[in-house]
Backbone atoms as SQL, in Angstrom:
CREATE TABLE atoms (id INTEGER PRIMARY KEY, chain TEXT, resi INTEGER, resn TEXT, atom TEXT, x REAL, y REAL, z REAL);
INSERT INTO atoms VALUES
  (1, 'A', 1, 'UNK', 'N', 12.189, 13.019, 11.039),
  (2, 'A', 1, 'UNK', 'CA', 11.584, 11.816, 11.606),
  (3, 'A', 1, 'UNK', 'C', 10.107, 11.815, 11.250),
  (4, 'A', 2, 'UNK', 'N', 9.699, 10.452, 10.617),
  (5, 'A', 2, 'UNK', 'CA', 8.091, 10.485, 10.963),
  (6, 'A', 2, 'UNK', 'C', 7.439, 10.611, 11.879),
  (7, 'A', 3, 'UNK', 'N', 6.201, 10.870, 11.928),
  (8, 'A', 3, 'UNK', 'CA', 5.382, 10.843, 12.770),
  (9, 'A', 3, 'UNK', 'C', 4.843, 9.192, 13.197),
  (10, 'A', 4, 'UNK', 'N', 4.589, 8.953, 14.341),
  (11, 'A', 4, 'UNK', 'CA', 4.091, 7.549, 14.608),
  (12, 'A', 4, 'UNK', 'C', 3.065, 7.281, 15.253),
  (13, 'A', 5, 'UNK', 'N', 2.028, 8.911, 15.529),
  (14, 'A', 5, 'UNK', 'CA', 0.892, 8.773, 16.273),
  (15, 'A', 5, 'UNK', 'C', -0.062, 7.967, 15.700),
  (16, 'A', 6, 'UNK', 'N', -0.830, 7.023, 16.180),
  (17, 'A', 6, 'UNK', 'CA', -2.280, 6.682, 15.702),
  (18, 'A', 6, 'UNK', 'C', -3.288, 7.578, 15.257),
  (19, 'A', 7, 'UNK', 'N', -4.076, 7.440, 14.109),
  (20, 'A', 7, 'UNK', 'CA', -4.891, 7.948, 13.847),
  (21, 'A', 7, 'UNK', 'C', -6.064, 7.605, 13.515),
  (22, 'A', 8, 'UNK', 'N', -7.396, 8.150, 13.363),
  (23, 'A', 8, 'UNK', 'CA', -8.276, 7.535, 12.487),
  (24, 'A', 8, 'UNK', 'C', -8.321, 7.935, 11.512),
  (25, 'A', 9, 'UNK', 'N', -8.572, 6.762, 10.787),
  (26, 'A', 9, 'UNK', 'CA', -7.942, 7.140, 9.036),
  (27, 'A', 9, 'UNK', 'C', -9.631, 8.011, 8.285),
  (28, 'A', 10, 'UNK', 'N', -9.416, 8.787, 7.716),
  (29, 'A', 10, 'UNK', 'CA', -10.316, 9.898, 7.329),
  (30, 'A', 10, 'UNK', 'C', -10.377, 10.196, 6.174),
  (31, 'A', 11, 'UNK', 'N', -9.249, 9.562, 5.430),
  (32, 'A', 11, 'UNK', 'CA', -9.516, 9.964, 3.972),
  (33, 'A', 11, 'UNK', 'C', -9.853, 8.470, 2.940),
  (34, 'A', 12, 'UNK', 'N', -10.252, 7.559, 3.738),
  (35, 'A', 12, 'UNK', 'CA', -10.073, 6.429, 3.138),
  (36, 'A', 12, 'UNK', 'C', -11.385, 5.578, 3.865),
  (37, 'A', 13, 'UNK', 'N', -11.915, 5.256, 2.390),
  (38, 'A', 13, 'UNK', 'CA', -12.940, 4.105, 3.045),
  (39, 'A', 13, 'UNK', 'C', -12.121, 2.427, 3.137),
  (40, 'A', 14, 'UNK', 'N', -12.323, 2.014, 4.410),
  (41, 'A', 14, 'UNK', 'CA', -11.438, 0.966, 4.527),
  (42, 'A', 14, 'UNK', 'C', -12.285, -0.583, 4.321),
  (43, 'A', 15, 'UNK', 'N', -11.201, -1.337, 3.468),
  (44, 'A', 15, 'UNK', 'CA', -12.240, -2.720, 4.194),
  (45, 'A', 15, 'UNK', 'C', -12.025, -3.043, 5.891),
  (46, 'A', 16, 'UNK', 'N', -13.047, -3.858, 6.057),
  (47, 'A', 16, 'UNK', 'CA', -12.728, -4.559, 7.219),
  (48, 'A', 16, 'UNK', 'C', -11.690, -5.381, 7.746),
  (49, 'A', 17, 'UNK', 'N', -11.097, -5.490, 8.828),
  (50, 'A', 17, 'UNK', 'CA', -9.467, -6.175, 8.468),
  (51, 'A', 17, 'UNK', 'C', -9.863, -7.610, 8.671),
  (52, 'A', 18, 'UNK', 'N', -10.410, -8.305, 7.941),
  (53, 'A', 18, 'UNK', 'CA', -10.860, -9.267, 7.928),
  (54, 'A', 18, 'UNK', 'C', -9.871, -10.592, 7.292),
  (55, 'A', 19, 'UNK', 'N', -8.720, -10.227, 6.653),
  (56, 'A', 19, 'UNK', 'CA', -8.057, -11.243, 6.023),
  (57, 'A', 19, 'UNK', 'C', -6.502, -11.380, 6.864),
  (58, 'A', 20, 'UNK', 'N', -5.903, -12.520, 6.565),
  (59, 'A', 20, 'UNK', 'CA', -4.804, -12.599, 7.175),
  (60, 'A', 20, 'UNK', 'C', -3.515, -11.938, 6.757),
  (61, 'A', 21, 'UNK', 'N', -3.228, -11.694, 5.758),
  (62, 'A', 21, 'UNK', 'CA', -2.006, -10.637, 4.969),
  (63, 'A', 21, 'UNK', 'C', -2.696, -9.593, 3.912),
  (64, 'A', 22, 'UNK', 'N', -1.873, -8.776, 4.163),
  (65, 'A', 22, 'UNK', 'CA', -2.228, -7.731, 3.333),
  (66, 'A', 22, 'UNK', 'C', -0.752, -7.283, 2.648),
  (67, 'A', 23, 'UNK', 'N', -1.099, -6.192, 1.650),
  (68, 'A', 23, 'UNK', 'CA', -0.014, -5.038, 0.808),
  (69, 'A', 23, 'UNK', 'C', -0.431, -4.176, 0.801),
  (70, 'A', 24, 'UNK', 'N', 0.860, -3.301, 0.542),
  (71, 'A', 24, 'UNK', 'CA', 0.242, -2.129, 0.681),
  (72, 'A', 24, 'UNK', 'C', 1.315, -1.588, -0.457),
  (73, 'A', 25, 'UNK', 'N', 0.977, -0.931, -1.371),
  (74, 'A', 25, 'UNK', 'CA', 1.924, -0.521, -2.468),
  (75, 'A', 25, 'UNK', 'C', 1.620, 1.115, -2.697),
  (76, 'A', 26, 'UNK', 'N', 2.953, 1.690, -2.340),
  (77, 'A', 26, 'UNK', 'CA', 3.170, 3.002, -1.948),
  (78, 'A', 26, 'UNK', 'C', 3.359, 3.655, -3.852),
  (79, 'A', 27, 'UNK', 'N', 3.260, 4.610, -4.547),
  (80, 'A', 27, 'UNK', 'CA', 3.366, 5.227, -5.613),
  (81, 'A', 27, 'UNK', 'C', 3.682, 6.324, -5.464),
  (82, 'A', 28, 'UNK', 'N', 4.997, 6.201, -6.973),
  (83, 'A', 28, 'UNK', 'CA', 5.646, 7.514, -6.926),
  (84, 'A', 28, 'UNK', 'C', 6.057, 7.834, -8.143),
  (85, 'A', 29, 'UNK', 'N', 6.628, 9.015, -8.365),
  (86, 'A', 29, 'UNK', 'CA', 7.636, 9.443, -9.860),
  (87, 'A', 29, 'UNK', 'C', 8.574, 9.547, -9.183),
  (88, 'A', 30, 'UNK', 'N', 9.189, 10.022, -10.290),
  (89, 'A', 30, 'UNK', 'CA', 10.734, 10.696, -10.040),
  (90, 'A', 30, 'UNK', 'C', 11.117, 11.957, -8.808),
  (91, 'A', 31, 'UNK', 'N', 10.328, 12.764, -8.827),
  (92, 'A', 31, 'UNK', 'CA', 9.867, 14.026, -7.840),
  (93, 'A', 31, 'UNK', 'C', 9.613, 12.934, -6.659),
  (94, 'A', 32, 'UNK', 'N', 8.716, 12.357, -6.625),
  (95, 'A', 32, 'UNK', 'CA', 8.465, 11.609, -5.268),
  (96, 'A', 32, 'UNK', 'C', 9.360, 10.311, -4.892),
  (97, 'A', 33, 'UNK', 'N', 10.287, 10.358, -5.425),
  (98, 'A', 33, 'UNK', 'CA', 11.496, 9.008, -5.118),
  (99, 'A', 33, 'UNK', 'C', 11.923, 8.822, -4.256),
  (100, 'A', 34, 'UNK', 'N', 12.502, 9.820, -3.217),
  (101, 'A', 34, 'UNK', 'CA', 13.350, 9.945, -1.913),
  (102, 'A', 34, 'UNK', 'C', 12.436, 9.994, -1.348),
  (103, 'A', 35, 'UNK', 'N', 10.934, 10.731, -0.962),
  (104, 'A', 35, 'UNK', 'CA', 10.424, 10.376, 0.012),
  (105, 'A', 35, 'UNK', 'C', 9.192, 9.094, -0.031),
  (106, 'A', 36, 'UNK', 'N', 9.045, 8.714, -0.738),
  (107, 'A', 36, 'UNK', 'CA', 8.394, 7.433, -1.227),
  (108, 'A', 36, 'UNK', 'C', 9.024, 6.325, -0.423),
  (109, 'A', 37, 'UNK', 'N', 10.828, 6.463, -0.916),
  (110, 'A', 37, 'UNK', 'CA', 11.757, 5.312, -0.523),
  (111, 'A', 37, 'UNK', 'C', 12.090, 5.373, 1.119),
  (112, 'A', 38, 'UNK', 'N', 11.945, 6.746, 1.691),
  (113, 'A', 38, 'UNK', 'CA', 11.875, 6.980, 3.231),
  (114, 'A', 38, 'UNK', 'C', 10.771, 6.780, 3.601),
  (115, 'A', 39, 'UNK', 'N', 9.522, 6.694, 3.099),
  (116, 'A', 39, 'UNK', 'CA', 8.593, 6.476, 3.777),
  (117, 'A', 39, 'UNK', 'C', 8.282, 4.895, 4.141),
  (118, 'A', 40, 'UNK', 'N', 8.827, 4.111, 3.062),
  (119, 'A', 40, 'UNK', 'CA', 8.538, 2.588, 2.851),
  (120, 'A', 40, 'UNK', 'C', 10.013, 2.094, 3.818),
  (121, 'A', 41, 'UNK', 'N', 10.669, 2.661, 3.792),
  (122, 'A', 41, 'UNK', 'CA', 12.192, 1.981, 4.746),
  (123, 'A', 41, 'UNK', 'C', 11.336, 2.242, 6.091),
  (124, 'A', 42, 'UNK', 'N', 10.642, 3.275, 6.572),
  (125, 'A', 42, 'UNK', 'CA', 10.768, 3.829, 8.065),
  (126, 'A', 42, 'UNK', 'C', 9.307, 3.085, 8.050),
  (127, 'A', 43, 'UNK', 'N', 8.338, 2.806, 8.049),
  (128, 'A', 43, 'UNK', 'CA', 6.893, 1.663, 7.644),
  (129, 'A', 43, 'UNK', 'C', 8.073, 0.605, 7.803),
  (130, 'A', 44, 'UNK', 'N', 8.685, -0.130, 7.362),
  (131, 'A', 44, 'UNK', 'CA', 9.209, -0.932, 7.686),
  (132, 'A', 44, 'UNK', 'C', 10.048, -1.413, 8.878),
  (133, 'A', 45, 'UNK', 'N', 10.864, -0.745, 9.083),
  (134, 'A', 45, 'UNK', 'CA', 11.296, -0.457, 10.716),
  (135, 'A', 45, 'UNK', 'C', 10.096, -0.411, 11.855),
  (136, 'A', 46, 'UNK', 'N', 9.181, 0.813, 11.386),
  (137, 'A', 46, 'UNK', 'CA', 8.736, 0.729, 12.541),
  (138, 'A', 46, 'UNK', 'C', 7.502, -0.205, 12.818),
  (139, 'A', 47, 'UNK', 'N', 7.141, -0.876, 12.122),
  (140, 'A', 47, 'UNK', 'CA', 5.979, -1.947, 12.348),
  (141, 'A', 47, 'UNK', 'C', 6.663, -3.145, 11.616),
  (142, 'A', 48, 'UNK', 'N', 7.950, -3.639, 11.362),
  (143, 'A', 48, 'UNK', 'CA', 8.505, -4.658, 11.119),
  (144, 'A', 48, 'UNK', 'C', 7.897, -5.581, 10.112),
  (145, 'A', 49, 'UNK', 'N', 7.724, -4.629, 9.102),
  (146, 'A', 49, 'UNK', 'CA', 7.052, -5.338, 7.625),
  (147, 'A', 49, 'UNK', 'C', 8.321, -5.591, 6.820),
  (148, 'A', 50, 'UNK', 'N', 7.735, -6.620, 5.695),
  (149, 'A', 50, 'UNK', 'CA', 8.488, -7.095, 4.855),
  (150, 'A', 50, 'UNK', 'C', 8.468, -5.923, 4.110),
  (151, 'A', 51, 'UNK', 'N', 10.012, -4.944, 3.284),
  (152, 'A', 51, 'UNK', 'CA', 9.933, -4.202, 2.324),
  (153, 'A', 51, 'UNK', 'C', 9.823, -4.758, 1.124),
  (154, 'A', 52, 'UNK', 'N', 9.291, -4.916, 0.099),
  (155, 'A', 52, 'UNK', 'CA', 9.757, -4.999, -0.726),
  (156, 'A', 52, 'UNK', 'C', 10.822, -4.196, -1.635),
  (157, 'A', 53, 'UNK', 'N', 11.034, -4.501, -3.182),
  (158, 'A', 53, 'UNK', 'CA', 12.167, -3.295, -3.410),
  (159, 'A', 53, 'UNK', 'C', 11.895, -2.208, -4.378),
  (160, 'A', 54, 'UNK', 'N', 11.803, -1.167, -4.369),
  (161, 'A', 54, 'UNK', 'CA', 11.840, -0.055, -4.733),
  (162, 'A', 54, 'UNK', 'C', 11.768, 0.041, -6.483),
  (163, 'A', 55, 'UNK', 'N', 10.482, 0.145, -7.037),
  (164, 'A', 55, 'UNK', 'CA', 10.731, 0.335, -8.344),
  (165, 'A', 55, 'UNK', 'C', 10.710, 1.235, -9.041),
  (166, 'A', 56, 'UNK', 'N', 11.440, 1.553, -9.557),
  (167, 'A', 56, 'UNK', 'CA', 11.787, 2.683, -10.830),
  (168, 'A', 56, 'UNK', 'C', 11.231, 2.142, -12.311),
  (169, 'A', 57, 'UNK', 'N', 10.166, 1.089, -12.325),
  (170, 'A', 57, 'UNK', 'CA', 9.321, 0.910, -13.554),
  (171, 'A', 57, 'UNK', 'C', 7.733, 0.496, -13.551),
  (172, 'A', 58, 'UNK', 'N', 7.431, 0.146, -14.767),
  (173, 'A', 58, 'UNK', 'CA', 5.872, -0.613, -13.987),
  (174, 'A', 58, 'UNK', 'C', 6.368, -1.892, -13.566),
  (175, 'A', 59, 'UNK', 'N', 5.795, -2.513, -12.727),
  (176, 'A', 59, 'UNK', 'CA', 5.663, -4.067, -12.416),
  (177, 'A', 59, 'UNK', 'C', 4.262, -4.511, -12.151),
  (178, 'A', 60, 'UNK', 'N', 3.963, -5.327, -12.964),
  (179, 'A', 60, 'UNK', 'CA', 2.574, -6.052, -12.593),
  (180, 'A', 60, 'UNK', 'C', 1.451, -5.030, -13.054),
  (181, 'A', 61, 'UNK', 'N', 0.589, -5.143, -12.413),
  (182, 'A', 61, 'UNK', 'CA', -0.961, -4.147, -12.426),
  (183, 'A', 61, 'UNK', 'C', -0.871, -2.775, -12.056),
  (184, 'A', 62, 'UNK', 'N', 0.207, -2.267, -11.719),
  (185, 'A', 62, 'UNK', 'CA', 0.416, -1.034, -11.262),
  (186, 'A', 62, 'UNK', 'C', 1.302, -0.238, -11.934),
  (187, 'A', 63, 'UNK', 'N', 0.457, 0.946, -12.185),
  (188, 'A', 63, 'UNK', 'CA', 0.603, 2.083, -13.028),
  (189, 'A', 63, 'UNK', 'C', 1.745, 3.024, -12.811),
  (190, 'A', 64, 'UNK', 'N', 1.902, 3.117, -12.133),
  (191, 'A', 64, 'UNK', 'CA', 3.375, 3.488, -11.912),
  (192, 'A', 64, 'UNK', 'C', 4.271, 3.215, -10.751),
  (193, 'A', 65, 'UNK', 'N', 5.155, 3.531, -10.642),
  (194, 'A', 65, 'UNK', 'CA', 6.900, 3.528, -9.988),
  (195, 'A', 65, 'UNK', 'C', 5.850, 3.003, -8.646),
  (196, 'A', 66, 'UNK', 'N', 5.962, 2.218, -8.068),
  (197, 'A', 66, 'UNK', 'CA', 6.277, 1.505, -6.737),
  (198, 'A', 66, 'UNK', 'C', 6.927, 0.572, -5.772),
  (199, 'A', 67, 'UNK', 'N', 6.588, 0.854, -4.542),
  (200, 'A', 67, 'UNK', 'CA', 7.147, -0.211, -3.606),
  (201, 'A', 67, 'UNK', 'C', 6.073, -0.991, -2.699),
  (202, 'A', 68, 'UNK', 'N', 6.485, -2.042, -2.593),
  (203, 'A', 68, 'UNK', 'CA', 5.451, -2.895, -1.709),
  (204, 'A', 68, 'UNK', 'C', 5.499, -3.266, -0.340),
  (205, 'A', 69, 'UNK', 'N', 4.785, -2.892, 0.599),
  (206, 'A', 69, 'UNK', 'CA', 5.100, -3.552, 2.109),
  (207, 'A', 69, 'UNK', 'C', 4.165, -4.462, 2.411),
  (208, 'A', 70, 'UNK', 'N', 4.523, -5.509, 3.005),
  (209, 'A', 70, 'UNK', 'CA', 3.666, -6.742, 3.460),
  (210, 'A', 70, 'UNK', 'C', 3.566, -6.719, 4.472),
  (211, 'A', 71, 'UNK', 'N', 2.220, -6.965, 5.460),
  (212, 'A', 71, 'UNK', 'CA', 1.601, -7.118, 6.302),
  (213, 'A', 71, 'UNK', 'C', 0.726, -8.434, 7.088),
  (214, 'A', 72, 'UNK', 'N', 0.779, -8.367, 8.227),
  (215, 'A', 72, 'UNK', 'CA', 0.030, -8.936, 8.550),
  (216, 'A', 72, 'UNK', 'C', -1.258, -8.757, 9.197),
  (217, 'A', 73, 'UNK', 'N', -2.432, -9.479, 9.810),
  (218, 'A', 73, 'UNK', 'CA', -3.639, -8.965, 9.944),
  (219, 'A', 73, 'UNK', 'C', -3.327, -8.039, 11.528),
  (220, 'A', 74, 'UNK', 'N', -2.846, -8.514, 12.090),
  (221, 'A', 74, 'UNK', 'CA', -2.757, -7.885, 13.286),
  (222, 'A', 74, 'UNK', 'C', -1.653, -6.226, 13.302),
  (223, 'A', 75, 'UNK', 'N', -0.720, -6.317, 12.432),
  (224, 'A', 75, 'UNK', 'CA', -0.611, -4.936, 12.139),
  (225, 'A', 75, 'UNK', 'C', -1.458, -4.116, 11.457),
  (226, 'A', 76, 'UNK', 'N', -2.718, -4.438, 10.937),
  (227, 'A', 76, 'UNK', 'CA', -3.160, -3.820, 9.708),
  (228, 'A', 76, 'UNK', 'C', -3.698, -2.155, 10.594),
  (229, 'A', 77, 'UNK', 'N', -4.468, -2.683, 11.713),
  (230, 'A', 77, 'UNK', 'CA', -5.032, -1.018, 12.686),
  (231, 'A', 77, 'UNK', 'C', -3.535, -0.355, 13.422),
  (232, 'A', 78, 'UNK', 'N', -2.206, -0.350, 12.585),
  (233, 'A', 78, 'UNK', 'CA', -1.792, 0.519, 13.516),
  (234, 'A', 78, 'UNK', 'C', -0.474, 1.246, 11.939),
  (235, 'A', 79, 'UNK', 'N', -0.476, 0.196, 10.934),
  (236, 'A', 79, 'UNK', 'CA', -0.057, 0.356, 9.484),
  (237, 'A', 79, 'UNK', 'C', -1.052, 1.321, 8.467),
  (238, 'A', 80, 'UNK', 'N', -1.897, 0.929, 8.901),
  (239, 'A', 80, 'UNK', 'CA', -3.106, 1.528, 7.752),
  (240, 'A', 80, 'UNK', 'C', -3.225, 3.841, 8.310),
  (241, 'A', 81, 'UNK', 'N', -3.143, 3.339, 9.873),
  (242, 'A', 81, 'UNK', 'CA', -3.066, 4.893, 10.130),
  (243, 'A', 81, 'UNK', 'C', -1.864, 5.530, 9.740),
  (244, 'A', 82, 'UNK', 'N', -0.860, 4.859, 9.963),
  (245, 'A', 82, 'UNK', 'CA', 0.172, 5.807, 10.301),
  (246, 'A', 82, 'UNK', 'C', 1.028, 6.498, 8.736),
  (247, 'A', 83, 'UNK', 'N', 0.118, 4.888, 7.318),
  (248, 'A', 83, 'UNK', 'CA', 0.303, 5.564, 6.151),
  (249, 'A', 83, 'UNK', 'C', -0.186, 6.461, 5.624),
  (250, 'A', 84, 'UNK', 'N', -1.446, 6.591, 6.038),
  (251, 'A', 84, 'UNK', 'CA', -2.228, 7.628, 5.495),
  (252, 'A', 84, 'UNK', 'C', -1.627, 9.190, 6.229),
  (253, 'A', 85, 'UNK', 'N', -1.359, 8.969, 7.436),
  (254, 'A', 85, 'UNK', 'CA', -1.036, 10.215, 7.604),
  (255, 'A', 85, 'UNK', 'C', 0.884, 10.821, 7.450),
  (256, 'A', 86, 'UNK', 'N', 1.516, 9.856, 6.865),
  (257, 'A', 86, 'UNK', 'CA', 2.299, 10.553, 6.383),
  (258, 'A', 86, 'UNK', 'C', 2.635, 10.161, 4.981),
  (259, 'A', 87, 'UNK', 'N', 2.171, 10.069, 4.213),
  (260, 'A', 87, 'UNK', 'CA', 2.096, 9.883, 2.988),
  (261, 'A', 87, 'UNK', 'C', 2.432, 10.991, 1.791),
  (262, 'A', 88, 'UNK', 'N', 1.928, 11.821, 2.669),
  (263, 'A', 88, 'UNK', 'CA', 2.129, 13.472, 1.989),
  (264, 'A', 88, 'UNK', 'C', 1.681, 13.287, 0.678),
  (265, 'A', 89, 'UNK', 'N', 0.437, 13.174, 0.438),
  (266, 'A', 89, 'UNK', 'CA', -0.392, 13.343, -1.094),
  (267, 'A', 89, 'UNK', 'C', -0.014, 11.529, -1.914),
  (268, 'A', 90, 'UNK', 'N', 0.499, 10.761, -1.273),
  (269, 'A', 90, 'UNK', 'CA', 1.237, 9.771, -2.126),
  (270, 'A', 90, 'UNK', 'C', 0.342, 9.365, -2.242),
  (271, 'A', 91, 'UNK', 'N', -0.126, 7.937, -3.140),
  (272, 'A', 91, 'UNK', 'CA', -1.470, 7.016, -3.709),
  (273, 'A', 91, 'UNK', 'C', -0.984, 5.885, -2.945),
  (274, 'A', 92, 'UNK', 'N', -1.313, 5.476, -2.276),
  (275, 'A', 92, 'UNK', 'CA', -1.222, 4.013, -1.535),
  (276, 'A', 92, 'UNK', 'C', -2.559, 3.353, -2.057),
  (277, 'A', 93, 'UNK', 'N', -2.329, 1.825, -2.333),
  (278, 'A', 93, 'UNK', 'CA', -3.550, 0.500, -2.650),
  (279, 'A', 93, 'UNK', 'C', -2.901, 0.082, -1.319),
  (280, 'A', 94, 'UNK', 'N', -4.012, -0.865, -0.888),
  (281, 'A', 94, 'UNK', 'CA', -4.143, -1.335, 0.138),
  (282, 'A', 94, 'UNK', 'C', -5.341, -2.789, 0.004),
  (283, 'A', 95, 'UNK', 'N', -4.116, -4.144, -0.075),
  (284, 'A', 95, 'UNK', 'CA', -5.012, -4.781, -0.764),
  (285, 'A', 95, 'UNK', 'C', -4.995, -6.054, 0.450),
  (286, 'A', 96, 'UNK', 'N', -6.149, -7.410, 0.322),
  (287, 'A', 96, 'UNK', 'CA', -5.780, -8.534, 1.098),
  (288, 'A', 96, 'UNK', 'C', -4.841, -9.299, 0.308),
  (289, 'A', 97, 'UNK', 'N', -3.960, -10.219, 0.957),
  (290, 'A', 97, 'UNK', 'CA', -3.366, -10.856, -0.373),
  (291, 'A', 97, 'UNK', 'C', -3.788, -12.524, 0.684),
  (292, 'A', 98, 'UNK', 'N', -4.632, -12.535, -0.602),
  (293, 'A', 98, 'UNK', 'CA', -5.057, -13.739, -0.139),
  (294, 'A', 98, 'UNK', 'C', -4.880, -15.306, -1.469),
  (295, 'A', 99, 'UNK', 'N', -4.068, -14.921, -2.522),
  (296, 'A', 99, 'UNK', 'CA', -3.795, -15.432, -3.531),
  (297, 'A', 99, 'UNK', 'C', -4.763, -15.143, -4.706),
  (298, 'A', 100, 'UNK', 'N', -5.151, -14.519, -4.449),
  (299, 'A', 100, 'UNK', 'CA', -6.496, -14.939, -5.675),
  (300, 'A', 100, 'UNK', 'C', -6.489, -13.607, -6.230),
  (301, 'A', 101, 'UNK', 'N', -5.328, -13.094, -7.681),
  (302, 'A', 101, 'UNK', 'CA', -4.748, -11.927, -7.686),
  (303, 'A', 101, 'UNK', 'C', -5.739, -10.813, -7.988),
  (304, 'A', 102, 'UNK', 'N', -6.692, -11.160, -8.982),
  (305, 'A', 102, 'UNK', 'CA', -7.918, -10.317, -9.243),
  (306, 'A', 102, 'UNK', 'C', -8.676, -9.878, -7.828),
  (307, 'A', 103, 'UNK', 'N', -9.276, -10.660, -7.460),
  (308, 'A', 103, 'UNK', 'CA', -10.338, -10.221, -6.048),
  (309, 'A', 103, 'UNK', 'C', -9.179, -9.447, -5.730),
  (310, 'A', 104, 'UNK', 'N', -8.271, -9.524, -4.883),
  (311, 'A', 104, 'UNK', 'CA', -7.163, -8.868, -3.949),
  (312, 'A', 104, 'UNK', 'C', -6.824, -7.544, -4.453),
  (313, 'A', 105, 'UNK', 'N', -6.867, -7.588, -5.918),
  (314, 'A', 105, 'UNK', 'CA', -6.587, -5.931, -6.528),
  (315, 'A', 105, 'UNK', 'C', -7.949, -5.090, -6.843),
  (316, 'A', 106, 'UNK', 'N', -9.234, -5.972, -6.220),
  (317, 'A', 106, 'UNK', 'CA', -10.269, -5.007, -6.658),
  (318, 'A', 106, 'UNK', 'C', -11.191, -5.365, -5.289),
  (319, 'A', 107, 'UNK', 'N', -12.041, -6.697, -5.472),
  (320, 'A', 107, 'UNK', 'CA', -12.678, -6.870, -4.215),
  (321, 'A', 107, 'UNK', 'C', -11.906, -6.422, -2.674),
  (322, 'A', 108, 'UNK', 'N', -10.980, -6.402, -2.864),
  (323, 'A', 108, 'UNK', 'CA', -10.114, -6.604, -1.277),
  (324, 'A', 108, 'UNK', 'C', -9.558, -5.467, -1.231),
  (325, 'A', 109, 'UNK', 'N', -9.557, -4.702, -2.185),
  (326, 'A', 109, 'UNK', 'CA', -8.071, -3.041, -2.328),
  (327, 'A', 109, 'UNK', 'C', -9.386, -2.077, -1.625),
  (328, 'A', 110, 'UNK', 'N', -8.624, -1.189, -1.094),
  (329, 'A', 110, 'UNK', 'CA', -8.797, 0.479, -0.983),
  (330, 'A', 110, 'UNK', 'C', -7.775, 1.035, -1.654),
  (331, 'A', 111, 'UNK', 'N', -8.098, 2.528, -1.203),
  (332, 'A', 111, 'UNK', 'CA', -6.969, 3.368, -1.679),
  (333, 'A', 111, 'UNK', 'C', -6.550, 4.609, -0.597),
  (334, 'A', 112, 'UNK', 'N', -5.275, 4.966, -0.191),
  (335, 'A', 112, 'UNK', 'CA', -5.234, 6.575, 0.392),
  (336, 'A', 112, 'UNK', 'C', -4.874, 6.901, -0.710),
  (337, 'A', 113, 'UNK', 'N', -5.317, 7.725, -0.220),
  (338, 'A', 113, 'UNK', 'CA', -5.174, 9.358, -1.676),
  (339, 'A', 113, 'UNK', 'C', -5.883, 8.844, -2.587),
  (340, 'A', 114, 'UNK', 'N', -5.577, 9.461, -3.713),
  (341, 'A', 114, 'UNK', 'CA', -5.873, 9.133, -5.136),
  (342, 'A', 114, 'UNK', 'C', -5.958, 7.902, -5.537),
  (343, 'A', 115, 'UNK', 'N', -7.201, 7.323, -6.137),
  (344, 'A', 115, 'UNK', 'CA', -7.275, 6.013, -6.561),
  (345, 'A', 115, 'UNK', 'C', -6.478, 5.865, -8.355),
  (346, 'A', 116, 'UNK', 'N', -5.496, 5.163, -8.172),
  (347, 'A', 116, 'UNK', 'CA', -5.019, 4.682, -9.413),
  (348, 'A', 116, 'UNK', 'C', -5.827, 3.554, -10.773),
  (349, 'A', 117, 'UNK', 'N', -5.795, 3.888, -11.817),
  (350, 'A', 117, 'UNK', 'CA', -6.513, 2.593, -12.686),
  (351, 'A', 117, 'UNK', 'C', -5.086, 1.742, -12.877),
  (352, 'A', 118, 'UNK', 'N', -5.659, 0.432, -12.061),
  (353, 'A', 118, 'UNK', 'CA', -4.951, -0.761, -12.462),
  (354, 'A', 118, 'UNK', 'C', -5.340, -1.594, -13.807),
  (355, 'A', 119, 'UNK', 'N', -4.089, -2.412, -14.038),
  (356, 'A', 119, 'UNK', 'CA', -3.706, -2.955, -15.330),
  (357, 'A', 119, 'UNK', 'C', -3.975, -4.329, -14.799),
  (358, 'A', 120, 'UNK', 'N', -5.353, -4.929, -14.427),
  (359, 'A', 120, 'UNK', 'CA', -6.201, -6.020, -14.445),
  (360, 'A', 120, 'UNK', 'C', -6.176, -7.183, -15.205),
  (361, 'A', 121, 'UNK', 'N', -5.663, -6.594, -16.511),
  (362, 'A', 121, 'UNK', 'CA', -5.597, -7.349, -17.727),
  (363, 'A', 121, 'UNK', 'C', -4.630, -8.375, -17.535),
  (364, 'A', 122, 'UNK', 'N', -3.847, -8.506, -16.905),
  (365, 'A', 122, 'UNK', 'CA', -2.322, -9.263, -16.292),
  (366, 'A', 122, 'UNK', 'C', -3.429, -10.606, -15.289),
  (367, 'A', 123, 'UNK', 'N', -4.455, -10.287, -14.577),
  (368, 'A', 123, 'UNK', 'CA', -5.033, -11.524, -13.851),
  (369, 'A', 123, 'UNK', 'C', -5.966, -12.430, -14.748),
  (370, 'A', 124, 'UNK', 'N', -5.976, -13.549, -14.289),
  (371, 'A', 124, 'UNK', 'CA', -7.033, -14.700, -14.717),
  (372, 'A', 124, 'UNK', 'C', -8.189, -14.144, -14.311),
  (373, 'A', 125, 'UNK', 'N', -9.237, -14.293, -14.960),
  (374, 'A', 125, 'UNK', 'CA', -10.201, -13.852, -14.509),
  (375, 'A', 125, 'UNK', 'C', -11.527, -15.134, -14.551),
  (376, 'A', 126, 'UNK', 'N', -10.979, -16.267, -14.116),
  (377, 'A', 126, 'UNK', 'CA', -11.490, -17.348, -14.246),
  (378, 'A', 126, 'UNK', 'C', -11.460, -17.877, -12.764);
C-alpha cells in the first residue's frame, strides 16, 4: 500500500498553485513499469484524478515512457505531496495546463526528481 500522509514537498521548487488544471506526467523505463503504473492507478483512486494511459513510447515533448494524471487546482496541495514522496527516484513534470502548450511545459512546469530535457520543438512558439 502507499503511503497517503501529507507532506511538505522538499525536493522540489514549486510554482504557486495559481492556475486552474494541472498534469502531472510520471516517467519511466522498462525497470520502472510496474511501479510507475501502480503509482499512477493508486494517485488516481486516491485523489480521483483523471488517469491517463500508460505509455510504453515517446508521446509529445516527453522524453521518455510516460503516464499522465490530470488535476485540478484544489487538489494540487494534497497531489503534489503525496507524489513526491512516493515516487521512489521517479521524474515527475508538473505542469499548469492552461492551453497554451509551450508556457505550460516551461513557464508553468516544475519537476520531482530529476529534471528531464523536453522536446519543445513539437510547440508553436508564436
Amino acid at each position: 500500500m502507499l503511503k497517503s500522509k501529507n507532506i511538505e514537498n522538499k525536493n522540489a521548487t514549486l510554482p504557486d498553485n495559481i492556475h486552474e488544471f494541472y498534469h502531472a506526467h510520471v516517467y519511466f523505463d522498462e525497470a520502472s513499469l510496474e511501479w510507475a503504473t501502480k503509482l499512477c492507478q493508486q494517485a488516481a483512486r486516491s485523489f480521483e484524478l483523471k488517469l491517463g494511459r500508460v505509455h510504453q513510447k515517446l508521446v509529445g515533448p516527453h522524453p521518455c515512457w510516460s503516464c499522465q494524471l490530470a488535476f485540478a487546482q484544489d487538489q494540487y496541495e494534497h497531489v503534489i505531496p503525496w507524489l513526491d514522496e512516493n515516487r521512489q527516484g521517479l521524474s515527475i513534470l508538473i505542469h499548469a495546463d492552461t492551453g497554451h502548450d509551450l508556457k505550460d511545459h516551461t513557464d508553468y512546469a516544475s519537476w520531482l526528481g530529476e529534471p528531464l530535457l523536453l522536446n519543445l520543438s513539437l510547440f508553436d512558439k508564436g
